[in-house]
N, C-alpha and C positions, 0 to 999 in steps of 0.2 A: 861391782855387786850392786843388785836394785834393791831401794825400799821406798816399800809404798806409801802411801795413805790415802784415807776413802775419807769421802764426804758423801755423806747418808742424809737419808729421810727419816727415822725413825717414826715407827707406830707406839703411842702413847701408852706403854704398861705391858704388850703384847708380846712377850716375849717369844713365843712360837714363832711369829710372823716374822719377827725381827731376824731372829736366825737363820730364817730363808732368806733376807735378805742376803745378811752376812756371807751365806752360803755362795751368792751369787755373786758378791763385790769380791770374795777370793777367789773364784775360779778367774775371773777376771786380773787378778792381781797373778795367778800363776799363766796364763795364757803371757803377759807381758813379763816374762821371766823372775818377778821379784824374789827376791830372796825372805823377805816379811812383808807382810800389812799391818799395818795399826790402824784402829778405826775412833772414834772422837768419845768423849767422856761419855759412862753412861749409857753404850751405843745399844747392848740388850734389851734396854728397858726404856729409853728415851731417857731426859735429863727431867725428870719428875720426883723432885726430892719427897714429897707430899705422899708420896706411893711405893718410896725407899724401903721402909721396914716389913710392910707386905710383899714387896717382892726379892727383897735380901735371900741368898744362898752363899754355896760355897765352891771355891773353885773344883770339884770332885763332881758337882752336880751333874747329874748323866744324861743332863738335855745337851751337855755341851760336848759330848762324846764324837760326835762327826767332827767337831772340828781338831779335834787329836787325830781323827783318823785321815780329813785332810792335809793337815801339818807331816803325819811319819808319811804319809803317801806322794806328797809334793815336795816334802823337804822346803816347806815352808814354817817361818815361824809367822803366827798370828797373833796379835792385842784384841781383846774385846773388851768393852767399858762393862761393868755389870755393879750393883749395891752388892757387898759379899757381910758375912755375919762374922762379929769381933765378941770377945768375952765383956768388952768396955760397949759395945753398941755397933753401930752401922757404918761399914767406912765405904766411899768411895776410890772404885779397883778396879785395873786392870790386869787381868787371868790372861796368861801368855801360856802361848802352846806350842813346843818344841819339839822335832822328830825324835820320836822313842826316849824321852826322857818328862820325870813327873812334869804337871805345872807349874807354875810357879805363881806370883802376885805383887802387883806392887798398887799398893793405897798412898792414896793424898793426903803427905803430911800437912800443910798449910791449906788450910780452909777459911772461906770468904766469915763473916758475918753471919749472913744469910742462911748459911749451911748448917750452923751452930746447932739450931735446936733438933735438925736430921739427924747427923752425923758425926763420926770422931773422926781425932788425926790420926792417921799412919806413923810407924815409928823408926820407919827405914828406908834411904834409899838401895833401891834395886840397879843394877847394873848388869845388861842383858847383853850377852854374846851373841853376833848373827855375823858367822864370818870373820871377816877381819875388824870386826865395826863393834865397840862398845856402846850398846846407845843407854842413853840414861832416861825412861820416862820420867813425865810431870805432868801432871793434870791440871790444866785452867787455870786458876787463881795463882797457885803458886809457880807455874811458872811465868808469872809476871812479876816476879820476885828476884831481883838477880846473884841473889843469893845464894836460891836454891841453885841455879844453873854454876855458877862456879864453887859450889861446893861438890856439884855432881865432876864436874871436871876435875878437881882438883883428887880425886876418886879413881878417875881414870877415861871417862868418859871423852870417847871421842864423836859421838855425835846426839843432840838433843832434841825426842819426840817429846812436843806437845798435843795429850789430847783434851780437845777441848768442847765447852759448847756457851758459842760468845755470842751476844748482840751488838749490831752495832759499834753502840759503846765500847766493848769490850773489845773487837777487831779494831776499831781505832789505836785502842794503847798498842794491841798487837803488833802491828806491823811499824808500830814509831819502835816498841821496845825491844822487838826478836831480830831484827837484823847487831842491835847493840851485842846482845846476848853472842851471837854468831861470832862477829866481831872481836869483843872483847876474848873471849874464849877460844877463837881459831878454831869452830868446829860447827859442823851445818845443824841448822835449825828447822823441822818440820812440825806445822802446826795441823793437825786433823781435827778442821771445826765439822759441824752438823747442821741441816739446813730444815726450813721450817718450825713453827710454834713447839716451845719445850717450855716447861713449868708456868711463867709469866709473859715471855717476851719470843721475839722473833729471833730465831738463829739464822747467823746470815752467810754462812759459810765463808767462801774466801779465804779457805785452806790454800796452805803455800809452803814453799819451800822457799830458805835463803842458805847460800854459801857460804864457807868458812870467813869468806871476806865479808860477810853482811849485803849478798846480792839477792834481790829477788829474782829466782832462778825459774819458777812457775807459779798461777795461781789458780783455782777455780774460781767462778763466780759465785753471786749469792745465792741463787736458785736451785742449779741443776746438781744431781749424784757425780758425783766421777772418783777417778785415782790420779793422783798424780804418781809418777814412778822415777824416784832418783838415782840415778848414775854416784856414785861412792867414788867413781875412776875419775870420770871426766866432769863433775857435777854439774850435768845435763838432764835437764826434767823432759817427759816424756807423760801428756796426757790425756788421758781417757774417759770420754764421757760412757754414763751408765744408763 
């Protein structure tokens, strides 16, 4: 079985725009057989916490209705990043889209510092069926947390999406810390960064996948859109620029 993930450009607040993008990073993800995409933290609205509470909605939001209709139509499941609205305040979410059944949501229980004065924690992990494959989301911050990753495992989870949007800095810890994650847990590790200026700093993509053994199996660069598409059978990466 494949799963994908994209590494974007994001337009800063645009959501319209962004969805066309989105639009076209999945046909792309169905042209090369996947069986899901997951796209990077944020990915609707760019990673602009500053603009979080004006642009907050809810996964039922009917600008996101094509991608329901691509998901029962492709028999794909989808991730999109989006600020979605909590009775406590604003969380960062990812809205999964599954053929013919409702959506669903998983927000980020562990948030940076930074995020504090935006944002609340999540108070669930989610554990998402695609096939034979339990993959456990974690968005950025915490999944640099190895806690969260074999708490997710220890749940059931047989393999670990990270969506994220890192600079620099933060892909450095990355790739020291996610083949660990891999590693220790015996289960593949996919990171979906984001590329170009988000909130303060530069996103430098170098989304990648590692093996259950802690292998770097494929990467993008910092620059350019693409997919990487992983092989579940033989975990063999196959990649696509956009």
């Amino acid at each position: 079985m494949n799963i994908s993930i994209a590494q974007i450009r994001a337009i800063k607040g645009d959501i319209p725009a962004n969805i066309e993008i989105h639009k076209r990073v999945i046909a792309a993800a169905v042209n090369g057989n996947a069986s899901a995409v997951f796209f990077p933290e944020l990915s609707i609205t760019g990673y602009e916490p500053e603009l979080a509470e004006h642009l907050a909605t809810n996964q039922n939001d009917p600008r996101f209705n094509d991608f329901q209709l691509l998901s029962d139509n492709n028999k794909i499941t989808i991730g999109i990043g989006m600020p979605t609205i909590a009775p406590a305040g604003i969380l960062i979410s990812m809205i999964i889209f599954q053929p013919h059944v409702p959506r669903q949501i998983y927000s980020k229980q562990k948030l940076h510092t930074d995020e504090l004065p935006y944002f609340v924690n999540g108070d669930r992990q989610l554990i998402l069926e695609v096939g034979n494959q339990q993959i456990a989301p974690a968005i950025c911050f915490e999944s640099l947390q190895m806690d969260h990753a074999t708490t997710a495992k220890a749940i059931g989870a047989s393999l670990y999406l990270a969506s994220v949007a890192k600079s620099q800095k933060g892909v450095d810890k990355a790739v020291i810390h996610y083949p660990e994650v891999a590693n220790k847990n015996s289960m593949p590790v996919l990171m979906a960064n984001c590329v170009g200026y988000c909130d303060n700093f530069d996103s430098v993509g170098k989304s990648s996948v590692w093996t259950k053994e802690g292998r770097l199996a494929g990467q993008l660069d910092h620059v350019r859109e693409g997919l990487l598409i992983f092989d579940t059978d033989t975990e063999r990466v196959t990649t696509e620029l956009l």
